[in-house]
N, C-alpha and C positions, 0 to 999 in steps of 0.2 A: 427684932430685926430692924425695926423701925428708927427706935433711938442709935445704934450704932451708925446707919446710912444716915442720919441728923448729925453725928456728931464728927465723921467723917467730911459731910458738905459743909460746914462748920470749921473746919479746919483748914478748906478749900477756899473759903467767900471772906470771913471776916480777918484775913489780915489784907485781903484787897481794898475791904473797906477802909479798916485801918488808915490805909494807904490815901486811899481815892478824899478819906476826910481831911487829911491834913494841906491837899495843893489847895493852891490859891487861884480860884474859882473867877476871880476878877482880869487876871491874864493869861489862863489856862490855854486857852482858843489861838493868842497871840504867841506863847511859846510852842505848841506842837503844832504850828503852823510856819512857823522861822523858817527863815535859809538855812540856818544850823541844823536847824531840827529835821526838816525833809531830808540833805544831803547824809545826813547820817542816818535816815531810813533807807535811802537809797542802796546806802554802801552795806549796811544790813541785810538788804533782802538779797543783792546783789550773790553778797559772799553767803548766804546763806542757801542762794540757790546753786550757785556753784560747786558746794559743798555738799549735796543732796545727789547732784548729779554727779559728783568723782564716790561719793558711799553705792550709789547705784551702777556705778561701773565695776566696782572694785568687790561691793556687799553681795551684789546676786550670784556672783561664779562661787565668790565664799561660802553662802548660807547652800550651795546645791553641792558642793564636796561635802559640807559637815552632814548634809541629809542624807547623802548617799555614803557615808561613809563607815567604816566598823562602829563598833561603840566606844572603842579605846582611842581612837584617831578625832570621835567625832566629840570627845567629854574633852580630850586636850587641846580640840580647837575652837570649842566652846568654852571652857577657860579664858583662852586666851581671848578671845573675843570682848568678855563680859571685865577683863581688867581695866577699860578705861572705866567703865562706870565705877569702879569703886575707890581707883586713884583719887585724892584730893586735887584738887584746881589747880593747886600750887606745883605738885609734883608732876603733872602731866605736862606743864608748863615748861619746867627745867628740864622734864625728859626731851620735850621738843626743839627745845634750844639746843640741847647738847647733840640731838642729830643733823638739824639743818642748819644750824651758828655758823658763824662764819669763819671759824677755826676748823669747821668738822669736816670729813672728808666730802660726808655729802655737802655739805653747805659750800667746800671749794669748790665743787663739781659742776653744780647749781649755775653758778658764780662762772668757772671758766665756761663751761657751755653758752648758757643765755644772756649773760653779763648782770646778773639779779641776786641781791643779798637780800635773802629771804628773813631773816627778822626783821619785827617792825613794818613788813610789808603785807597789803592785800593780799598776795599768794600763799604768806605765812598765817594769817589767819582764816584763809580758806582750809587749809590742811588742820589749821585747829579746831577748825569746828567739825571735817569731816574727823578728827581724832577720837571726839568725844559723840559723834554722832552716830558713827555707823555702827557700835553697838546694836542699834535700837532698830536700826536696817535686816541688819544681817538674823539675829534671833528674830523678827517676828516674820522675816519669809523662811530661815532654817524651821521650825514649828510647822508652816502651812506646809513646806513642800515634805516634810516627816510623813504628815496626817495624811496626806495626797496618795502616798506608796510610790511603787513603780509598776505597779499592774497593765497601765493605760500604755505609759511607755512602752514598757517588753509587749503587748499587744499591738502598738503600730509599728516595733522593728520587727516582727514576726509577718507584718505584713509588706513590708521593703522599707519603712520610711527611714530618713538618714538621721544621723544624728541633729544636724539644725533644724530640720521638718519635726522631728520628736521636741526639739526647744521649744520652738516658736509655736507649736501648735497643740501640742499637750502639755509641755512643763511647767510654761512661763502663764498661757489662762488657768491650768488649775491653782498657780499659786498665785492668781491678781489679787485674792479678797488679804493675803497676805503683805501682799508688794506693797498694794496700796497704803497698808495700815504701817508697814515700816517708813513709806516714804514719807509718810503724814510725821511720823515721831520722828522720823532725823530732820526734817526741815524745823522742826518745831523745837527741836533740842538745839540746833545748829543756831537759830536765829537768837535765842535766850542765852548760846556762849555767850556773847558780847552785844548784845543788844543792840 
């Protein structure tokens, strides 16, 4: 068991190193310190928390239909969930051009509404990182709120509570250790789209 979890952190550490041996150590401090360099940490974390926060508006209503949903309802919108991780880079890329482009219905829409052509733009790569993100959102709070059941639920609408009092105060804490661990992977996947 030993050598396998070796050869696994092995496969994790030594192409960092790889990496980390080849910068040049003599201006290291002076380039990830730049004006360049900051502003496009900025614009990074920026869009990348922005991106976190539209998978969390959009991922929790998702992940709580797929839980509470049949099997047949809940395997074909889990499917559908799990297709950006397997899209390559490239095609997930074209597919998003071809909906918000600025020939596309949405992308005129976009455009006549707010006056904003979303390719090439901060909003366009916010929606790309929430593309390739919210996978990672959605499955690991779908999972916690699976494991969770509905027991507690139907137990406090058995005793009056409504439905947002059942949200806010049974749904959403039994599935924090999940939330949490979806929000931790989409920020983390979101920020590594485009660095």
């Amino acid at each position: 068991m030993l050598v396998p979890a070796l050869l696994g952190l092995a496969l994790l550490v030594l192409p960092l190193i790889a990496l980390i041996s080849r910068a040049s150590w003599s201006t290291l401090w002076q380039d990830i310190t730049s004006e360049t360099a900051l502003q496009a940490l900025g614009l990074s974390l920026a869009t990348a928390l922005s991106a976190t926060a539209l998978c969390v508006a959009c991922g929790v209503p998702l992940a709580l239909l797929m839980a509470r949903s049949g099997p047949r309802t809940s395997a074909l919108l889990r499917t559908l969930v799990a297709v950006p991780l397997v899209l390559p880079p490239m095609v997930g890329g074209v597919a998003l051009l071809f909906l918000f482009g600025r020939t596309s219905p949405v992308g005129r829409l976009v455009d006549a509404w707010w006056g904003v052509a979303l390719p090439f733009s901060t909003p366009a790569v916010v929606l790309a990182q929430a593309f390739v993100a919210l996978p990672f959102l959605v499955l690991a709070v779908e999972g916690t709120l699976r494991g969770t059941g509905v027991r507690y639920e139907r137990a406090a609408a058995s005793l009056g509570a409504g439905r947002w009092r059942i949200l806010t105060r049974i749904t959403l804490p039994l599935a924090a250790p999940g939330l949490i661990a979806g929000v931790i992977l989409c920020f983390a996947r979101a920020l590594g789209e485009f660095g």
